[in-house]
VEXGU-749256 format. One record per residue: residue in one letter; chain; x, y, z of N, C-alpha, C, O in turn. Coordinates in Angstrom, 1 decimal. Atoms other than C-alpha are relative to their C-alpha. Layout:
<rs>
  code  unit      nx      ny      nz     cax     cay     caz      cx      cy      cz      ox      oy      oz
     A     A       X       Y       Z       X       Y       Z       X       Y       Z       X       Y       Z
...
</rs>
This chain:
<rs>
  code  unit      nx      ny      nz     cax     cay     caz      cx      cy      cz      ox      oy      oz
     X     A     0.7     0.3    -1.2    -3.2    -7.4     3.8     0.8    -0.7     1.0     0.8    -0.4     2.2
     X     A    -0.9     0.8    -0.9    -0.6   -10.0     5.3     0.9     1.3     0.6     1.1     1.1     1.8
     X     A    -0.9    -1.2    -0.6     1.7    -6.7     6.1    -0.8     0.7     0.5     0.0     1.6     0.8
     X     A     1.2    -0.8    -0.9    -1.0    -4.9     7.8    -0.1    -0.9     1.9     0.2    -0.6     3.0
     X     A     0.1     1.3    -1.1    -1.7    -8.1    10.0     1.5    -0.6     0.5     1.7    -1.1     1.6
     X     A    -1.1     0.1    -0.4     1.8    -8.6    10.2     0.3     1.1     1.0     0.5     0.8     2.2
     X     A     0.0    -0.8    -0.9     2.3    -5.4    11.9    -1.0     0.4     1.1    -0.8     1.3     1.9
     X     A     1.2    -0.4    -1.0    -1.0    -5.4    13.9     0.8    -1.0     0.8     1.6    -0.6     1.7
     X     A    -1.1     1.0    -0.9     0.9    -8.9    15.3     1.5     0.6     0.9     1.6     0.6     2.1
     X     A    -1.1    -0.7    -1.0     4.2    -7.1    16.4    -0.9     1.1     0.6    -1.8     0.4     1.1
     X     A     0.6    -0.6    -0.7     2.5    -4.5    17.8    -0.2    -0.5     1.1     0.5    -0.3     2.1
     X     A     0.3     0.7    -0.8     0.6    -6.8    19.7     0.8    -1.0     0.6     0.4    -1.3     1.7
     X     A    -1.1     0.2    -1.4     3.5    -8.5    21.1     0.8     0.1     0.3     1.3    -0.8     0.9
     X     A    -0.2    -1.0    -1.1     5.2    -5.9    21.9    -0.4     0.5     1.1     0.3     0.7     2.1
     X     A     0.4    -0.5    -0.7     2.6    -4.7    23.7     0.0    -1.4     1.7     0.0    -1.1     2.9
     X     A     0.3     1.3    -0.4     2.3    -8.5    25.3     1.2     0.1     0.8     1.1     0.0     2.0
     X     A    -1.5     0.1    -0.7     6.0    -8.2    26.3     0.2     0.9     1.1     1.0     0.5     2.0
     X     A     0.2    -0.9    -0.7     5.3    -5.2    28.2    -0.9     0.0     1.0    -0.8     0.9     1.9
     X     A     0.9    -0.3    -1.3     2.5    -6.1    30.5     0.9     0.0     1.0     1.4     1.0     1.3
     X     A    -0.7     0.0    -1.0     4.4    -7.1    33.1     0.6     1.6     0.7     0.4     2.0     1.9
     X     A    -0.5    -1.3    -0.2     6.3    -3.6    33.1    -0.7     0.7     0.8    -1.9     0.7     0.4
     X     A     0.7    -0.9    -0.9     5.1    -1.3    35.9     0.1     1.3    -0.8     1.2     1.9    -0.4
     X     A    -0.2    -0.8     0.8     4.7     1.6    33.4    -1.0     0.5    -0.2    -1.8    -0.3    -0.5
     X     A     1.7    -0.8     0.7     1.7     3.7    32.6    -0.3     0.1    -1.1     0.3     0.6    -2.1
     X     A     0.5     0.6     1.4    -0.5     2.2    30.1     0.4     1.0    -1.8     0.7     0.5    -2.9
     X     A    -0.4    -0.7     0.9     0.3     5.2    27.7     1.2    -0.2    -0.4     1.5    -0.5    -1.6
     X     A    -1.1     0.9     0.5     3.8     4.3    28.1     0.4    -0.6    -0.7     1.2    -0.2    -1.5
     X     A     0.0     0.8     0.1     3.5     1.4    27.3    -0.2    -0.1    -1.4     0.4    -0.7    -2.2
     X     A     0.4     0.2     1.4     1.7     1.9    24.4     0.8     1.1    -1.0     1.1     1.1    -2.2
     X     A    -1.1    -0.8     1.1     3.7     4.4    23.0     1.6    -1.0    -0.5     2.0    -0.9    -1.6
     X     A    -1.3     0.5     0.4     7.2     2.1    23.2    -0.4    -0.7    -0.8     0.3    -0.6    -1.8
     X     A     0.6     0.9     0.8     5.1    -0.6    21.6     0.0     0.3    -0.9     0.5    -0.3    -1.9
     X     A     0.1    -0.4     1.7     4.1     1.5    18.9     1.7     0.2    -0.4     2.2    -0.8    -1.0
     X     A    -1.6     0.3     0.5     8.1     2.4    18.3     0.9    -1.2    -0.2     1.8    -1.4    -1.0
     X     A    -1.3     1.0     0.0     9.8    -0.5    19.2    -1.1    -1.1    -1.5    -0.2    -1.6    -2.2
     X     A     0.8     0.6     0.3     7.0    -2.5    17.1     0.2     1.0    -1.8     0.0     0.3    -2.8
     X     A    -0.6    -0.7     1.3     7.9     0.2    13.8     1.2    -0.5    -0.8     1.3    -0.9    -1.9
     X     A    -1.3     0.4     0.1    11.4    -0.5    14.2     0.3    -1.6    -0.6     1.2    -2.0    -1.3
     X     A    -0.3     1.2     0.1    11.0    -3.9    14.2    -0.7    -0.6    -1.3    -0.3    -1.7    -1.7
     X     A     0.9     0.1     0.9     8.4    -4.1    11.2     1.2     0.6    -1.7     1.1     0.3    -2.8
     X     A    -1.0    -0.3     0.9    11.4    -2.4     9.5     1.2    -0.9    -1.1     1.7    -0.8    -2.2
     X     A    -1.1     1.3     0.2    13.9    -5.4     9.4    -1.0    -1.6    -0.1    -0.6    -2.7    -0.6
     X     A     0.6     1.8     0.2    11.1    -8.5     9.7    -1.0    -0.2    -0.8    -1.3    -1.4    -1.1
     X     A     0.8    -0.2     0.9     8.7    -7.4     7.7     0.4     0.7    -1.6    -0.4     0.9    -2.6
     X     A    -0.1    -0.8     1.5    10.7    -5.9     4.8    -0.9    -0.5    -1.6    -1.7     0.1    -2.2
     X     A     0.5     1.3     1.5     9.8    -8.9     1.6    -1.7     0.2     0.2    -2.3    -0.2    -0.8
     X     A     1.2    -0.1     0.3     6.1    -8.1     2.4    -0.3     1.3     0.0    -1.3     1.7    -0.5
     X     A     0.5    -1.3     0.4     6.3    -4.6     2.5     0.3     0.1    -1.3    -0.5     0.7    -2.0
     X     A     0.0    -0.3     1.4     7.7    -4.8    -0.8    -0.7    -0.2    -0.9    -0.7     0.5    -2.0
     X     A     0.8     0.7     0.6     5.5    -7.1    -2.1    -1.3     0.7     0.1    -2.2     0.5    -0.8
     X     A     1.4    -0.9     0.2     2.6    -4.3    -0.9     0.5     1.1    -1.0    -0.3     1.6    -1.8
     X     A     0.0    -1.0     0.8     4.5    -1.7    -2.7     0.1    -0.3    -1.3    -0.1     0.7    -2.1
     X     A     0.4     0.5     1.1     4.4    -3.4    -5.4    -1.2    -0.3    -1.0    -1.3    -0.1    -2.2
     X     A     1.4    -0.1     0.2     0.7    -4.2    -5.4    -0.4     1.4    -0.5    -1.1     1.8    -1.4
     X     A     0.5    -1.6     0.6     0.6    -0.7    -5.4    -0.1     0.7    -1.0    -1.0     1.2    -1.7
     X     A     0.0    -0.4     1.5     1.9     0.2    -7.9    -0.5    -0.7    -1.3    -0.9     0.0    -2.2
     X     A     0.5     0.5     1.1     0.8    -1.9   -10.3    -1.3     0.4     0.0    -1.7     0.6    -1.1
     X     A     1.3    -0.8     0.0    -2.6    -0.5    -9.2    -0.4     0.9    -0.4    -1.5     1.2    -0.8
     X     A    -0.2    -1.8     0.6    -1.4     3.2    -9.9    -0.3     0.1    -1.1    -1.2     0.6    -1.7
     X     A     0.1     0.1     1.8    -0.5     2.3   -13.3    -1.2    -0.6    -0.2    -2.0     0.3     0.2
     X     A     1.4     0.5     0.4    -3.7     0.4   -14.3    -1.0     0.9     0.1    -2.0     0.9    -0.7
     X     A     1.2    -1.5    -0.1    -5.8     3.8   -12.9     1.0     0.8    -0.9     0.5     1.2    -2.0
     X     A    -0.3    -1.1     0.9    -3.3     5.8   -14.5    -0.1    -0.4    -1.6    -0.3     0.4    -2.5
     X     A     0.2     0.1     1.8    -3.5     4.2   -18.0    -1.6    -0.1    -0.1    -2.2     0.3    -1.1
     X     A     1.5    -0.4     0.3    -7.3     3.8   -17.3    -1.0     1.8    -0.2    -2.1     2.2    -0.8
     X     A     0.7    -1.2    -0.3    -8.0     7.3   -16.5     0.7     0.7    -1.8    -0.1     0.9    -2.6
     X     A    -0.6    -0.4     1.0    -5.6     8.5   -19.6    -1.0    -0.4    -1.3    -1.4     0.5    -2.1
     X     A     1.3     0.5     1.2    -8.3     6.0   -22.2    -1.1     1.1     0.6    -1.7     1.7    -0.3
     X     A     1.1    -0.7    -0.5   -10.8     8.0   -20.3    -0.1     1.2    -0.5    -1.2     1.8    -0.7
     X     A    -0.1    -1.5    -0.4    -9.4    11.6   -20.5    -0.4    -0.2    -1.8    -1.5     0.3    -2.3
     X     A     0.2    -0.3     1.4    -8.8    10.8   -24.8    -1.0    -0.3    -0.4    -1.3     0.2    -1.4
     X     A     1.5     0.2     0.6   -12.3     9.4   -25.3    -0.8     1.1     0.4    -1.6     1.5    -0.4
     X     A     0.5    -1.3    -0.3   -13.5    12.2   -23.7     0.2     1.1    -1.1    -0.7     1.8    -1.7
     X     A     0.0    -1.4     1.0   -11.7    14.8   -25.8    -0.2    -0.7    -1.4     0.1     0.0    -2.4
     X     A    -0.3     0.4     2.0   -12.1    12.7   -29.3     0.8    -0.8    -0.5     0.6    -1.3    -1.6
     X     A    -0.9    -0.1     0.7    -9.1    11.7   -29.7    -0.1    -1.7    -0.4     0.4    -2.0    -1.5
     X     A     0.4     0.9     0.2   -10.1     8.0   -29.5    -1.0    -0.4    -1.2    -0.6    -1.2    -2.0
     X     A     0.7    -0.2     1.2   -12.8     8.3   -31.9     0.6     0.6    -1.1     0.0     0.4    -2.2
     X     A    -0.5    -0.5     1.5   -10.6    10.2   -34.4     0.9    -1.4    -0.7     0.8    -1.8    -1.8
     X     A    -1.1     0.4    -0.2    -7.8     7.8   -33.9    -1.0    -2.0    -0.9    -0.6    -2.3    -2.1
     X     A     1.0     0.5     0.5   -10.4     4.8   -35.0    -0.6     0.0    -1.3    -0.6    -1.0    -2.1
     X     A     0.4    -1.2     1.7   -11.8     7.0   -38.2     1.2    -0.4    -0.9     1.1    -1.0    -2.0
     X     A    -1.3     0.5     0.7    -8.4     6.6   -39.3     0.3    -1.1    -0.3     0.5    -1.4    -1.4
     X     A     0.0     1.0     0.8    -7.9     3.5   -39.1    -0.8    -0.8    -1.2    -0.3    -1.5    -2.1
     X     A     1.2     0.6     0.9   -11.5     2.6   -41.0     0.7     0.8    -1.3     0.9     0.0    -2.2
     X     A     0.2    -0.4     1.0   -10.6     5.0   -43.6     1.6    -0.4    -0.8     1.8     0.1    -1.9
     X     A    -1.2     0.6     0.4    -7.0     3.2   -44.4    -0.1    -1.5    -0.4     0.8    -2.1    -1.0
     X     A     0.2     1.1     0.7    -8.6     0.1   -45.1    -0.4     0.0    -1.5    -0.6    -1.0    -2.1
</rs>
């Protein structure tokens, strides 16, 4: 969320830096959006990573949830269970 809002902030003053400029609003808003990428590149790195991070750890947690999901589905959970009861 902080890296989101962090870049809605550059953005926004980029765009701030630019009023002044006699430039046509589109302009404007286009360099903003680039120069405001660029700059989100080098000052924002440690929280972008820290989102991609989030991320992933989120992947994994759906992907090992969906995997319990797929083997309870086919059985294999329930066999795997069976086995153990019948080893005691």
């Amino acid at each position: 969320m902080k890296y989101t809002l962090g870049r809605l902030g550059l953005f926004l003053a980029c765009m701030l830096v630019l009023v002044p400029v006699p430039l046509n609003l589109w302009v404007k808003l286009m360099l903003a959006v680039v120069v405001s990428f660029a700059l989100q590149l080098v000052l924002l790195r440690k929280w972008r990573l820290e989102m991609i991070g989030q991320v992933d750890q989120a992947m994994a947690r759906r992907r090992q949830e969906k995997d319990k999901l797929r083997a309870a589905l086919a059985g294999d959970e329930a066999e795997g269970t069976d086995g153990d009861q019948a080893s005691r």
